[in-house]
N, CA and C atoms of all chains as a GROMACS GRO file, in nm:
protein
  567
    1UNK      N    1   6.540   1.072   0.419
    1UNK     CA    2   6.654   1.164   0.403
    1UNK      C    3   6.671   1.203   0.256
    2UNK      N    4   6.648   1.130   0.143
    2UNK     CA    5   6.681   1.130  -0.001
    2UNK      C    6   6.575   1.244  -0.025
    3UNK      N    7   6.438   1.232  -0.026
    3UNK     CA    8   6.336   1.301  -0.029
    3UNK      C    9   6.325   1.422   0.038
    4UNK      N   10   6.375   1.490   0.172
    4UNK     CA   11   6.345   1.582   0.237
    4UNK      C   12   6.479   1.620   0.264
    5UNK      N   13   6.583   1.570   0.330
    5UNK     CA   14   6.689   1.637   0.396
    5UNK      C   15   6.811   1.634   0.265
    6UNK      N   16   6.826   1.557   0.208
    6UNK     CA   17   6.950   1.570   0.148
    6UNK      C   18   6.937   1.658  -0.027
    7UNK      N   19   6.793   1.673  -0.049
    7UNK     CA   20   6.789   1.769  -0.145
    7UNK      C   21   6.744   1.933  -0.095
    8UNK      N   22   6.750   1.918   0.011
    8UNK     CA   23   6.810   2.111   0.104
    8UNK      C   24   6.943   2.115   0.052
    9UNK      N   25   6.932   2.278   0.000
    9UNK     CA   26   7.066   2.325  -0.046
    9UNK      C   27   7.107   2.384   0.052
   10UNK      N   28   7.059   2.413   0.166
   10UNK     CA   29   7.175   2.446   0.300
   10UNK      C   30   7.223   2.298   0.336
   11UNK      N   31   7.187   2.195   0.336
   11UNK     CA   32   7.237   2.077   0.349
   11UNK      C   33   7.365   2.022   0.288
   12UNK      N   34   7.317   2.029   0.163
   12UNK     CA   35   7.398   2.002   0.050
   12UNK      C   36   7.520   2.123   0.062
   13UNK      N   37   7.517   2.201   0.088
   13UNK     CA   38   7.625   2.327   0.092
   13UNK      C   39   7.693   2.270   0.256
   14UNK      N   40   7.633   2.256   0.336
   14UNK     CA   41   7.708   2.252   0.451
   14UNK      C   42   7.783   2.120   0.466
   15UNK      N   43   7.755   2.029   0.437
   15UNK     CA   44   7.814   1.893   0.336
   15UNK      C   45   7.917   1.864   0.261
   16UNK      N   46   7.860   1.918   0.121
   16UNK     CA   47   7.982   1.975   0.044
   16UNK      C   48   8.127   2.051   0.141
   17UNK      N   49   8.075   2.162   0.169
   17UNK     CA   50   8.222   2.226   0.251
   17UNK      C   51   8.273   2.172   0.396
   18UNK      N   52   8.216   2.096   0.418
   18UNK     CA   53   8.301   2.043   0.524
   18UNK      C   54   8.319   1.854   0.561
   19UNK      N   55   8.259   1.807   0.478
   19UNK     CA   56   8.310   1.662   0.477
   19UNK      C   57   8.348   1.638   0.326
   20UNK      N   58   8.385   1.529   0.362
   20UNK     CA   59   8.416   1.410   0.239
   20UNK      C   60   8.267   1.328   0.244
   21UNK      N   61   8.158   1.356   0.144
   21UNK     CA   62   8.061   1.239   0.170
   21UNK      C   63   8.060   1.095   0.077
   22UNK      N   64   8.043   0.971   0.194
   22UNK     CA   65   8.018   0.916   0.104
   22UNK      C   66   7.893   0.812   0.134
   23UNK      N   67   7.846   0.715   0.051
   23UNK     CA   68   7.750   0.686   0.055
   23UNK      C   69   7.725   0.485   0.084
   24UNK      N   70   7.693   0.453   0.136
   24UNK     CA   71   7.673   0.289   0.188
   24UNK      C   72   7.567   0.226   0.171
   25UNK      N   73   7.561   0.167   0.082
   25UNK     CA   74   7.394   0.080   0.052
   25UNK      C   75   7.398   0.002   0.164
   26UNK      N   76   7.327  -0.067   0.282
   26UNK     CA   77   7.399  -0.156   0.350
   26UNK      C   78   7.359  -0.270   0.335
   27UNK      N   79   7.306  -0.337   0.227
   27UNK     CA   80   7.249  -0.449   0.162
   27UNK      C   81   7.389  -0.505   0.077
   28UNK      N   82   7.479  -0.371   0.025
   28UNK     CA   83   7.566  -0.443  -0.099
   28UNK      C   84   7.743  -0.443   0.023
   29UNK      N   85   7.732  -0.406   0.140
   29UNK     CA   86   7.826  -0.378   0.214
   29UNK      C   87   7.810  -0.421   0.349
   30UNK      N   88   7.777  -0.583   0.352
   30UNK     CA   89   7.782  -0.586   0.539
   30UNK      C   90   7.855  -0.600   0.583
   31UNK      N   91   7.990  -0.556   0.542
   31UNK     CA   92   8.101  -0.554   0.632
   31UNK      C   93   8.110  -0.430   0.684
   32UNK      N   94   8.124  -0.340   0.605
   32UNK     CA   95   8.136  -0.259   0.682
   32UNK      C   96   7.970  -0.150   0.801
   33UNK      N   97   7.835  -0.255   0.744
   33UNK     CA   98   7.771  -0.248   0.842
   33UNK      C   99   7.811  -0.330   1.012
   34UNK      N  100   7.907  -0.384   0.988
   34UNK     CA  101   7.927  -0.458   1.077
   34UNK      C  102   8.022  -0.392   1.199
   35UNK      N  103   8.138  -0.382   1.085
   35UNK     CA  104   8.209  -0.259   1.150
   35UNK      C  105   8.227  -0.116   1.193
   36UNK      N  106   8.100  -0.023   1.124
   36UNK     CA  107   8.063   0.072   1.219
   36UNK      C  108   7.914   0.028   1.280
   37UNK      N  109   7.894  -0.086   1.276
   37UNK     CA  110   7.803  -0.097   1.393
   37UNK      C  111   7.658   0.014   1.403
   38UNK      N  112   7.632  -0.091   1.232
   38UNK     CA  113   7.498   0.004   1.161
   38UNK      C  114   7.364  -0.084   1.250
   39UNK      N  115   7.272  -0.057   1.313
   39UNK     CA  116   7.196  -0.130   1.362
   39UNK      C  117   7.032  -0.106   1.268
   40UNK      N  118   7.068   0.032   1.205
   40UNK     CA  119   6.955   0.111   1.175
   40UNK      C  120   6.976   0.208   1.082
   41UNK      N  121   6.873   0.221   1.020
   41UNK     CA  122   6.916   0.333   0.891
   41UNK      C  123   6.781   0.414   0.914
   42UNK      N  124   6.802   0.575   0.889
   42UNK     CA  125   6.897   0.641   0.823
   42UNK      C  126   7.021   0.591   0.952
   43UNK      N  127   7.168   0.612   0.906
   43UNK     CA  128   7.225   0.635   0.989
   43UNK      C  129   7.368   0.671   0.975
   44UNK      N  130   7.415   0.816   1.008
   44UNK     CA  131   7.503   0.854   0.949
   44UNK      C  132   7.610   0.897   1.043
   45UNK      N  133   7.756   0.816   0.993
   45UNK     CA  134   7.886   0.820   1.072
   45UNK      C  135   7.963   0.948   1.025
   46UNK      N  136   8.022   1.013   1.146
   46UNK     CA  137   8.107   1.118   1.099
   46UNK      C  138   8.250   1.045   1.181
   47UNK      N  139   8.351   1.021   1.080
   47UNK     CA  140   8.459   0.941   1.127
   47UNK      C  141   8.577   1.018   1.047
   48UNK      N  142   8.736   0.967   1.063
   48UNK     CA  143   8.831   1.040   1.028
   48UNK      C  144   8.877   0.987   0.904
   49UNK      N  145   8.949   0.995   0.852
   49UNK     CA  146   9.033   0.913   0.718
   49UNK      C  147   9.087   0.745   0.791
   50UNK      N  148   9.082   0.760   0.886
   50UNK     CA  149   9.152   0.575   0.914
   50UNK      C  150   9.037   0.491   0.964
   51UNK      N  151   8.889   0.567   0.978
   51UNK     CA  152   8.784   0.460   0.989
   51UNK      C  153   8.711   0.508   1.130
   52UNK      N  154   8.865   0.578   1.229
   52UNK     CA  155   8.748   0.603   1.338
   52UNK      C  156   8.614   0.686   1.366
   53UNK      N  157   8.575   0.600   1.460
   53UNK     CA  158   8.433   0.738   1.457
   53UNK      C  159   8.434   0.848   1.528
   54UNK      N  160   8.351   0.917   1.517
   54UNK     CA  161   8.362   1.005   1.602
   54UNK      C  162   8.235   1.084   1.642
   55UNK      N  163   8.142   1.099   1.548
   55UNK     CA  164   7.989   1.122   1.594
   55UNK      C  165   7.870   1.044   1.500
   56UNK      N  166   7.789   1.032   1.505
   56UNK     CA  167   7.699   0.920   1.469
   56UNK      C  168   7.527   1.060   1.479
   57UNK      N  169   7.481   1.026   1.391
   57UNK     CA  170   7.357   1.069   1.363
   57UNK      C  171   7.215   0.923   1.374
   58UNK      N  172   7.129   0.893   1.367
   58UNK     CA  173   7.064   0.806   1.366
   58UNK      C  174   6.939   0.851   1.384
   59UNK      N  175   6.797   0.817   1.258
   59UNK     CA  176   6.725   0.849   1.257
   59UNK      C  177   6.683   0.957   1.148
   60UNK      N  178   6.558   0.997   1.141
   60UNK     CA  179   6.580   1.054   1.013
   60UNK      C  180   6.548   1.191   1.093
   61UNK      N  181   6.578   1.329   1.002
   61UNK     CA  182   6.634   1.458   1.086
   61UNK      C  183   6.565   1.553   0.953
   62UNK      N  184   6.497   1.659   1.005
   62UNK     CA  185   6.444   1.750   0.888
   62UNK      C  186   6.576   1.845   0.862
   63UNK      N  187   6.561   1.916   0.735
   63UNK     CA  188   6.713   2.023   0.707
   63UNK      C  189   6.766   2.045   0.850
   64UNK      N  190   6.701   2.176   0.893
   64UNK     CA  191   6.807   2.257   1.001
   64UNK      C  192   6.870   2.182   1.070
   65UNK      N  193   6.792   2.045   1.133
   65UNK     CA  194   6.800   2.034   1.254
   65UNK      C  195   6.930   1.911   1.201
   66UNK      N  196   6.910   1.878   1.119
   66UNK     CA  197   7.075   1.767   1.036
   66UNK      C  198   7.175   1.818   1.084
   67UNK      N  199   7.163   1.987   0.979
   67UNK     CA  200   7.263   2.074   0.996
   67UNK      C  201   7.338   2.068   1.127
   68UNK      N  202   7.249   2.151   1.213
   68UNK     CA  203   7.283   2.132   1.353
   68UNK      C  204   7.313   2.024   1.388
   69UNK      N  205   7.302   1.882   1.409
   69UNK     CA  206   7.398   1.802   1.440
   69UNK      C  207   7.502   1.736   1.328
   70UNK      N  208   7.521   1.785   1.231
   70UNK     CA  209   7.607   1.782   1.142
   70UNK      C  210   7.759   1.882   1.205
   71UNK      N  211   7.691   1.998   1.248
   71UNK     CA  212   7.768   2.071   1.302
   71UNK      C  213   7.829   2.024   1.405
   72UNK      N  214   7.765   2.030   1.513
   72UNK     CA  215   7.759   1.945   1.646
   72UNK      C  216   7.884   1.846   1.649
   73UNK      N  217   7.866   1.728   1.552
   73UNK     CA  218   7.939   1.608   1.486
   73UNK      C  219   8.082   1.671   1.470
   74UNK      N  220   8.079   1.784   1.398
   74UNK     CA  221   8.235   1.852   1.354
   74UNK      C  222   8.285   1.886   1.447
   75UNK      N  223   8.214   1.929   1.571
   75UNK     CA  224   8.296   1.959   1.674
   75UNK      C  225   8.358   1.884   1.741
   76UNK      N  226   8.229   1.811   1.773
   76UNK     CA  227   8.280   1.650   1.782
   76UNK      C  228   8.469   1.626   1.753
   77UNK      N  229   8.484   1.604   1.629
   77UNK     CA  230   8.547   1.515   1.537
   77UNK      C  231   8.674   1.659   1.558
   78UNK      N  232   8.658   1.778   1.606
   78UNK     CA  233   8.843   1.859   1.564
   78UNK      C  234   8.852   1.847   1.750
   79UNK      N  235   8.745   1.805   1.835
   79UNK     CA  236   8.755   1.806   1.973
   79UNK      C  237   8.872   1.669   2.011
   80UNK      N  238   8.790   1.543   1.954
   80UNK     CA  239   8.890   1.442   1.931
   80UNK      C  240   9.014   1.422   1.897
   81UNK      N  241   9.054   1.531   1.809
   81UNK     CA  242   9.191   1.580   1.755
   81UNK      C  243   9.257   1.680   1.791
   82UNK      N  244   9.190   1.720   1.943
   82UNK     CA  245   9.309   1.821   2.021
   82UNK      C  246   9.286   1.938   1.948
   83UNK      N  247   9.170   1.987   1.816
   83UNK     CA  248   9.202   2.138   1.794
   83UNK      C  249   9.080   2.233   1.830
   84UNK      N  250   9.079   2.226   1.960
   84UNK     CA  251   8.986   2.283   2.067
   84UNK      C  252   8.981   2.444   2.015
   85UNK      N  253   9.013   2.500   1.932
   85UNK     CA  254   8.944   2.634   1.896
   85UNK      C  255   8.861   2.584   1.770
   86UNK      N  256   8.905   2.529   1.674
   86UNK     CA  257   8.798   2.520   1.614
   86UNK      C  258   8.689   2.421   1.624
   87UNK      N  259   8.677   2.345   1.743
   87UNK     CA  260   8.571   2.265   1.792
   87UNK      C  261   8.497   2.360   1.868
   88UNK      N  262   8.548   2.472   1.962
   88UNK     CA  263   8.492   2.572   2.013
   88UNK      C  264   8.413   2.660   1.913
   89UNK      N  265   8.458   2.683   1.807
   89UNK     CA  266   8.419   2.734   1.698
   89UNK      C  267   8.232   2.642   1.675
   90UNK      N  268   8.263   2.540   1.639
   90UNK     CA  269   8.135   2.471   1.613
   90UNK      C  270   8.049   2.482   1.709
   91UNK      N  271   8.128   2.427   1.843
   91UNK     CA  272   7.985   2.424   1.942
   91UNK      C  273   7.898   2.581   1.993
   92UNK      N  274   7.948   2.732   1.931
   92UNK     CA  275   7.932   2.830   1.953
   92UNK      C  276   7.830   2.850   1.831
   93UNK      N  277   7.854   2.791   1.733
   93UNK     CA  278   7.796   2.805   1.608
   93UNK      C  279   7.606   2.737   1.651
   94UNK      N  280   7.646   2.648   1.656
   94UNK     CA  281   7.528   2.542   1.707
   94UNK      C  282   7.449   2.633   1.838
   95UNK      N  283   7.545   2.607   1.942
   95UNK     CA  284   7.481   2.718   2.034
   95UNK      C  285   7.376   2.823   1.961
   96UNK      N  286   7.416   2.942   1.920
   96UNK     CA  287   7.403   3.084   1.863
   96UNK      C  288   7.281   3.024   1.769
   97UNK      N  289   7.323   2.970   1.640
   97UNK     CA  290   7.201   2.983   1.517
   97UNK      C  291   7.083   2.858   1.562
   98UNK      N  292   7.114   2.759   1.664
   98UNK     CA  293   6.993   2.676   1.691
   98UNK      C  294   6.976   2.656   1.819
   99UNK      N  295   6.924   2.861   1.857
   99UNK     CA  296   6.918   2.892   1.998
   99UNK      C  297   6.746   2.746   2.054
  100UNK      N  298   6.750   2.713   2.098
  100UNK     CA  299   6.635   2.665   2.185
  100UNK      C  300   6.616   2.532   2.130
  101UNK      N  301   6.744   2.450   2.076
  101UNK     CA  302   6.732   2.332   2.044
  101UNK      C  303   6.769   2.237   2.138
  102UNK      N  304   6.773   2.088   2.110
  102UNK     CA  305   6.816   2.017   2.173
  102UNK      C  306   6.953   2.033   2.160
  103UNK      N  307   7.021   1.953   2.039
  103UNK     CA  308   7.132   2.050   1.938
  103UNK      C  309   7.164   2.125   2.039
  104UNK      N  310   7.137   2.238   2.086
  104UNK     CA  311   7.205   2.350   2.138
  104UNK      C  312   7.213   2.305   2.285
  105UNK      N  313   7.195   2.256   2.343
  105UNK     CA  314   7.205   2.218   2.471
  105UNK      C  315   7.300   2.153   2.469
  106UNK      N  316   7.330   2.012   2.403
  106UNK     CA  317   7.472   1.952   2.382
  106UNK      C  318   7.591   2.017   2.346
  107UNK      N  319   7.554   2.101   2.209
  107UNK     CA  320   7.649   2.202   2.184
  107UNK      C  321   7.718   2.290   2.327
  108UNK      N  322   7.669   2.362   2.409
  108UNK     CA  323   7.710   2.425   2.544
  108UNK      C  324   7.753   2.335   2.620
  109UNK      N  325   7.718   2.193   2.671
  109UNK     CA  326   7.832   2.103   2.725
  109UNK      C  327   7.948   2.054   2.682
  110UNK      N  328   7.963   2.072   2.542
  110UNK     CA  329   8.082   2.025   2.479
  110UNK      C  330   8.147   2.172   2.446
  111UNK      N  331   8.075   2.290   2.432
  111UNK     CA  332   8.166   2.423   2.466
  111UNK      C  333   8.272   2.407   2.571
  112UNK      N  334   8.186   2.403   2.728
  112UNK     CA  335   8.279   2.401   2.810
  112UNK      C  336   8.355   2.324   2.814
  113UNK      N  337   8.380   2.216   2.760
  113UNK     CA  338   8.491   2.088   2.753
  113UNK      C  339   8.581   2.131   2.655
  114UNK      N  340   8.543   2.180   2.575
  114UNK     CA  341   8.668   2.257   2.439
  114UNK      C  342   8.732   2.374   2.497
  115UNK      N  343   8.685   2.495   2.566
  115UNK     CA  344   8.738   2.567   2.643
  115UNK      C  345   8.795   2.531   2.767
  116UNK      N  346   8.747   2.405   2.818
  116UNK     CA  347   8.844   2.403   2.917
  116UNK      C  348   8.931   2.338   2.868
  117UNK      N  349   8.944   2.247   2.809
  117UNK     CA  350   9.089   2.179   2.763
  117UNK      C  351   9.299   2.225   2.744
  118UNK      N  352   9.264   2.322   2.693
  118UNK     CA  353   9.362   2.369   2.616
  118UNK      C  354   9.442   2.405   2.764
  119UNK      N  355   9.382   2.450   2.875
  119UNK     CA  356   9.458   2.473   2.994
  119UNK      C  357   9.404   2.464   3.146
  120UNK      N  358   9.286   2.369   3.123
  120UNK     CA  359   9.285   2.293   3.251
  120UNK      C  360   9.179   2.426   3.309
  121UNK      N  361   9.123   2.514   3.232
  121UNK     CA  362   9.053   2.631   3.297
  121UNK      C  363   8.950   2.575   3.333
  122UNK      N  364   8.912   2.605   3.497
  122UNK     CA  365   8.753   2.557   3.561
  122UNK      C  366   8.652   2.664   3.463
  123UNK      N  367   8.692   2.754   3.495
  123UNK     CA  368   8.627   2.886   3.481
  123UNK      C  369   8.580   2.829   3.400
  124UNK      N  370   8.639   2.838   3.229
  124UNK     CA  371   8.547   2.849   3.117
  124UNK      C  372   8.495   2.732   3.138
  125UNK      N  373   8.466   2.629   3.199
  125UNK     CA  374   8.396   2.501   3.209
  125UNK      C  375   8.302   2.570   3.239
  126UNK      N  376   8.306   2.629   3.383
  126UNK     CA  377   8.174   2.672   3.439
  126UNK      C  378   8.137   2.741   3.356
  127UNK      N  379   8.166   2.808   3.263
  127UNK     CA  380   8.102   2.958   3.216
  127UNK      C  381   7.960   2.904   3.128
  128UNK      N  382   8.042   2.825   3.020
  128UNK     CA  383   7.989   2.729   2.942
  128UNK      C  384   7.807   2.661   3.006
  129UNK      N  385   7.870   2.568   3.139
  129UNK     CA  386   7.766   2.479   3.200
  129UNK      C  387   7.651   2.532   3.293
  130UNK      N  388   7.715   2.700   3.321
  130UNK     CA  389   7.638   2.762   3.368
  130UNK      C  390   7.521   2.837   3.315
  131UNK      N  391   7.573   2.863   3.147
  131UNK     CA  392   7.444   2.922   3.075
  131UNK      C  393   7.368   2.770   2.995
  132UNK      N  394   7.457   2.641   2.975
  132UNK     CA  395   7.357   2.556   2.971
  132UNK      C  396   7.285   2.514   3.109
  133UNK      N  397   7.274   2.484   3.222
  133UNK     CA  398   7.192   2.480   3.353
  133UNK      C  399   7.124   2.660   3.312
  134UNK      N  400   7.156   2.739   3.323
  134UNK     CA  401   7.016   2.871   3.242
  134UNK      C  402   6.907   2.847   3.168
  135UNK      N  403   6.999   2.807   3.078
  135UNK     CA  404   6.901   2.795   2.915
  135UNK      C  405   6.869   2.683   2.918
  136UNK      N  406   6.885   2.545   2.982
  136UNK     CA  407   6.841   2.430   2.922
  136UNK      C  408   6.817   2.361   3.049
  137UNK      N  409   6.776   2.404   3.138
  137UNK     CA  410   6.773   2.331   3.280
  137UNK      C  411   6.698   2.195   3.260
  138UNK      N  412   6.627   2.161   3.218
  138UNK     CA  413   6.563   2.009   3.192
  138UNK      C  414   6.594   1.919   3.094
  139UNK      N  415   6.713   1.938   3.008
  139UNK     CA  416   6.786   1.915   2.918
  139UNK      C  417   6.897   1.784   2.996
  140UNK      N  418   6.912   1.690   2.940
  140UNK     CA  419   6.990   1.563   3.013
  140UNK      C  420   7.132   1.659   3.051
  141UNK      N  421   7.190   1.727   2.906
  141UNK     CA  422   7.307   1.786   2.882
  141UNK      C  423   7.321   1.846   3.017
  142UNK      N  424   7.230   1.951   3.093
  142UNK     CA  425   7.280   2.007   3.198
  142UNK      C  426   7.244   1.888   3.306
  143UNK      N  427   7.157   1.830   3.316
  143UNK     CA  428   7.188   1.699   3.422
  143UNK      C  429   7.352   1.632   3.427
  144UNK      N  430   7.399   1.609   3.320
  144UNK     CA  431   7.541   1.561   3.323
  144UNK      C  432   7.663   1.649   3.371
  145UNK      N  433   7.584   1.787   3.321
  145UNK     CA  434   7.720   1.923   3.384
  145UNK      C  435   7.782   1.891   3.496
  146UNK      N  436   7.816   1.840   3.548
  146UNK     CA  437   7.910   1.843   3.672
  146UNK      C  438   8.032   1.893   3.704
  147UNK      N  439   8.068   1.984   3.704
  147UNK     CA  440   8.231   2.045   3.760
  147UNK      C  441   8.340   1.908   3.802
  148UNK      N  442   8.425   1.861   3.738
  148UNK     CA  443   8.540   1.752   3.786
  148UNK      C  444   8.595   1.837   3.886
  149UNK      N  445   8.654   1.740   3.946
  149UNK     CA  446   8.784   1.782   4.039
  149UNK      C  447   8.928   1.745   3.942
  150UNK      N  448   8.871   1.691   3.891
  150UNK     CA  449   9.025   1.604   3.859
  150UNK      C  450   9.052   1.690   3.721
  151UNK      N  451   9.190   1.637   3.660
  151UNK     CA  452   9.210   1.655   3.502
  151UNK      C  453   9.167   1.568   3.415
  152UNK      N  454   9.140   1.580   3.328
  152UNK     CA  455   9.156   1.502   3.242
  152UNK      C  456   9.241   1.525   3.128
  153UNK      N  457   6.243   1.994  -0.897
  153UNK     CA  458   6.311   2.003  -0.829
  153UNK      C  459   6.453   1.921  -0.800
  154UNK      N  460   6.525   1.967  -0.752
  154UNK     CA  461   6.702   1.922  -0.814
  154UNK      C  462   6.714   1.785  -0.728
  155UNK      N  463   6.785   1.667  -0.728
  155UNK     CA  464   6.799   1.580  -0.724
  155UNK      C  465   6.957   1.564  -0.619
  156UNK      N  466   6.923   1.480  -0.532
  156UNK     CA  467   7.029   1.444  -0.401
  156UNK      C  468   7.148   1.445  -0.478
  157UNK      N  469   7.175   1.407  -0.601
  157UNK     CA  470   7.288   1.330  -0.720
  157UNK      C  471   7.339   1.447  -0.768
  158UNK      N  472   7.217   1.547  -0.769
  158UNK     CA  473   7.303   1.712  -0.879
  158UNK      C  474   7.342   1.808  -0.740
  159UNK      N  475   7.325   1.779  -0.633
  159UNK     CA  476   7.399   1.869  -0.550
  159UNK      C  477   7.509   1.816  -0.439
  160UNK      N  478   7.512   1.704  -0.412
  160UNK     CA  479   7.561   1.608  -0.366
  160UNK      C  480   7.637   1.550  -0.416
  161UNK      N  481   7.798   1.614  -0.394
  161UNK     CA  482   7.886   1.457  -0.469
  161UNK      C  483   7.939   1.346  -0.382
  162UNK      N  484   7.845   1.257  -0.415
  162UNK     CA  485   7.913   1.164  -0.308
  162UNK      C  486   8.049   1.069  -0.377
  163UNK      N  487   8.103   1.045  -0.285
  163UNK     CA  488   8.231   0.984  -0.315
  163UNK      C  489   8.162   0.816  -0.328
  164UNK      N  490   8.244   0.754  -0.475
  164UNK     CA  491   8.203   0.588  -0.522
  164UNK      C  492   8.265   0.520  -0.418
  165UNK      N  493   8.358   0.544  -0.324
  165UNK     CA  494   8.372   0.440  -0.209
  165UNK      C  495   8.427   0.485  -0.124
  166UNK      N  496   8.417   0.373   0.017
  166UNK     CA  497   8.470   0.485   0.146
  166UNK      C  498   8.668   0.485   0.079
  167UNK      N  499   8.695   0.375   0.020
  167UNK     CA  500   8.858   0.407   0.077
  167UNK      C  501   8.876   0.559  -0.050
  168UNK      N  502   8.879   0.550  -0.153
  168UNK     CA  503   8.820   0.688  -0.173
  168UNK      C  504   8.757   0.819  -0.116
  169UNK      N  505   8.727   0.794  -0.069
  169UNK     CA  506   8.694   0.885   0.053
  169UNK      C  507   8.774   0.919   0.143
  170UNK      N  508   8.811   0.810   0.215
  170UNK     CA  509   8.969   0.824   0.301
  170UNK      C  510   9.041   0.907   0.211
  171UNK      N  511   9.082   0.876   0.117
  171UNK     CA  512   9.186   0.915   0.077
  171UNK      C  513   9.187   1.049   0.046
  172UNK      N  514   9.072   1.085   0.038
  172UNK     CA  515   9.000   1.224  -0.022
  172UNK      C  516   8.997   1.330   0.146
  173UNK      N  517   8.974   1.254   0.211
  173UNK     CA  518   8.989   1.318   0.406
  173UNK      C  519   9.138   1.335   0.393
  174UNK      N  520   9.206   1.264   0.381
  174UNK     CA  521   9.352   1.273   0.403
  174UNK      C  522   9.408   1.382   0.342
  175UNK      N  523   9.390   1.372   0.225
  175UNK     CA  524   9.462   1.491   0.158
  175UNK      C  525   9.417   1.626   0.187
  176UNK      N  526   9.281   1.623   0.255
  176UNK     CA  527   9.183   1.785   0.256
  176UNK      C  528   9.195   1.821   0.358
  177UNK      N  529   9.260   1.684   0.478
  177UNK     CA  530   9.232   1.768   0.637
  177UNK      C  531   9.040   1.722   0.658
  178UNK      N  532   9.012   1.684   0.628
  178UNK     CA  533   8.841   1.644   0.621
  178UNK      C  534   8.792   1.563   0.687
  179UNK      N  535   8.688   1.550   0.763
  179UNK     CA  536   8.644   1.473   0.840
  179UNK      C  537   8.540   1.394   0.695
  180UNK      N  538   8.532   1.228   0.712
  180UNK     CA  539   8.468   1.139   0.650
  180UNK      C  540   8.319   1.134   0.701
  181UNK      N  541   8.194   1.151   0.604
  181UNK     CA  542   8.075   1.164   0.625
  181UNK      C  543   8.021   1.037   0.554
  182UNK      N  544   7.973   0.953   0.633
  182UNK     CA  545   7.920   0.805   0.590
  182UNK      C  546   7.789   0.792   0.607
  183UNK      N  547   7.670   0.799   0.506
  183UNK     CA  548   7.582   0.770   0.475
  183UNK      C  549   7.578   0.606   0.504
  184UNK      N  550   7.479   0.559   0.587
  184UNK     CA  551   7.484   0.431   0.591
  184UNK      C  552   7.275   0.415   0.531
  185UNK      N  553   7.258   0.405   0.418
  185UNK     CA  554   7.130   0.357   0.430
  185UNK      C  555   7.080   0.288   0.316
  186UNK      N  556   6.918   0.230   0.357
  186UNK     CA  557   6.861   0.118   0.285
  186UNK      C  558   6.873   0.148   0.073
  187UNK      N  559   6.900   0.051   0.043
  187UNK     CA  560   6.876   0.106  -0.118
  187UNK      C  561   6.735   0.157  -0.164
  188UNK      N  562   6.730   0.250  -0.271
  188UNK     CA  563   6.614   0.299  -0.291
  188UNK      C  564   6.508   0.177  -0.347
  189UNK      N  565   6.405   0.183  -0.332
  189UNK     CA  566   6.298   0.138  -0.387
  189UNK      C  567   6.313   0.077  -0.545
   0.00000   0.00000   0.00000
């Protein structure tokens, strides 16, 4: 990551503007390898100001494809916090610029979960799970699509 | 070629960091890895 991904200046720019980064030797810190439950390095937590987590990276990742689950991660993390337009925002982002990724397949299941939220809409669930089962039919993401009955 | 350190500011610790999420509205980005060589 030091060598290839984190000296990309789309990295470093997409980084910079949207987290707080910081950095964990996990040799000089096993506590808190302990407590986010580092098993493996590279391995990078996207969590809130009080410690929780909220998306997890693991493994090492060339530029774009960071990005994209860097992104992914943010949606993650405003989805967790109830602000389902701009988590919709991310997973559309991801969708759109990393058309035919893996990345983008997750991104469209967690679309329809951000659009449906805010009011219980099937529709935009389906809308969402229907162009991931399109675009990504062998993709786990549309294996999991399933339409609820229930609320959540 | 530019260096992880000249484009990258990483924050000297997580509660620093917290504190730095808190005030910005920011989600916390935690690098967890081996020391360099």
């Amino acid at each position: 990551m030091d060598t290839v991904t984190y000296p990309d200046e789309q990295v470093a720019r997409f980084l910079t503007d949207h987290f707080v980064p910081a950095r964990v030797r996990v040799k000089e810190h096993p506590s808190l390898v302990g407590e986010y439950l580092v098993s493996w390095t590279p391995n990078v937590v996207i969590a809130d100001d009080r410690g929780k987590v909220h998306y997890r990276v693991e493994g090492f990742l060339p530029p774009e494809e960071f990005v994209a689950y860097l992104s992914l991660g943010l949606g993650r993390y405003w989805l967790d916090r109830m602000e389902f337009d701009r988590a919709a925002g991310r997973f559309e982002e991801v969708a759109g610029l990393h058309d035919g990724t893996a990345a983008a397949a997750e991104a469209l299941y967690w679309l329809g979960v951000a659009r449906y939220k805010p009011a219980h809409d099937k529709a935009q669930l389906r809308a969402a799970w229907q162009q991931l089962a399109r675009d990504y039919p062998d993709s786990t993401w549309a294996r999991r699509a399933r339409i609820p009955d229930v609320k959540h | 070629m530019a260096t992880t350190t000249e484009l990258i500011a990483w924050e000297s610790s997580l509660p620093d960091a917290q504190q730095r999420a808190a005030r910005e509205e920011r989600a916390v980005l935690l690098d967890f890895s081996a020391a360099p060589d």
